[in-house]
N, C-alpha and C positions, 0 to 999 in steps of 0.2 A: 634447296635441292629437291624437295618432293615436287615442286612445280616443274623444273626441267624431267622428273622422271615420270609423274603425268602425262607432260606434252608428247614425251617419245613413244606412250602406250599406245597415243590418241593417234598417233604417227604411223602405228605399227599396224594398227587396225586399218586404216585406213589404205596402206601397202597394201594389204591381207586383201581385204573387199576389192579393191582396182585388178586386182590379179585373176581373184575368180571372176569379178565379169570379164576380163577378156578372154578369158579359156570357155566361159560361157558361151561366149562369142565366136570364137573360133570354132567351138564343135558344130556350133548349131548354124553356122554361114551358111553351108552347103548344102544342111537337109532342110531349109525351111521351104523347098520348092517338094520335098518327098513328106508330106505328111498327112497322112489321112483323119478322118473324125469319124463315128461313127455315127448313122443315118438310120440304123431301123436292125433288124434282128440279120446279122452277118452281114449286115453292108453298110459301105464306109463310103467316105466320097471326098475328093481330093481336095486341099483347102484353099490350094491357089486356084485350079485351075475347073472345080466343080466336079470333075469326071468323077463316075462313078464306078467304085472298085468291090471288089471281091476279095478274100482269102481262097489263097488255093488250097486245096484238101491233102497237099503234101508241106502245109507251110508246118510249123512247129508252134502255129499259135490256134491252127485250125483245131477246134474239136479239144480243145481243154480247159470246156465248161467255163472260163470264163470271155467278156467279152470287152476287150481293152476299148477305155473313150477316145483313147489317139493313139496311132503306129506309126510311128517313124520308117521308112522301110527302103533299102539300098538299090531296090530293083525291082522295075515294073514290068513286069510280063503280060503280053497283048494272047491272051488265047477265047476259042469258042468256048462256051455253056453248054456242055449236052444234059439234056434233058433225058432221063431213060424210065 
């Protein structure tokens, strides 16, 4: 009996791990074309596609002292730099 009740643990884990990789899977399909990496002091740079990105000064990650190594981010906005 402890063998059949072993083999079910060994069963249950193995359920367990199959399931989060594929919710792993699933979250992450769609953003692996939106993630950035960090390149130098506030600039990141696209990982598929090389382009080089910016935080914008209304984002919620701009300007709070820290500086994340990767952003996942839902939406890319094309604007100018001004310089003042």
């Amino acid at each position: 009996m402890q063998h059949w009740s072993a083999m079910c643990r060994t069963i249950s884990v193995v359920v367990v791990v199959v399931v989060i990789v594929v919710v792993i899977l699933i979250i992450t399909g769609d953003v692996c074309t939106s993630v950035v990496s960090v390149q130098g002091l506030g600039e990141y740079v696209n990982l598929r596609t090389g382009m080089p990105c910016h935080l914008h000064p209304t984002s919620a990650l701009f300007g709070m002292g820290y500086t994340p190594d990767y952003i996942v981010y839902h939406e890319l906005v094309m604007t100018a730099k001004v310089n003042s």
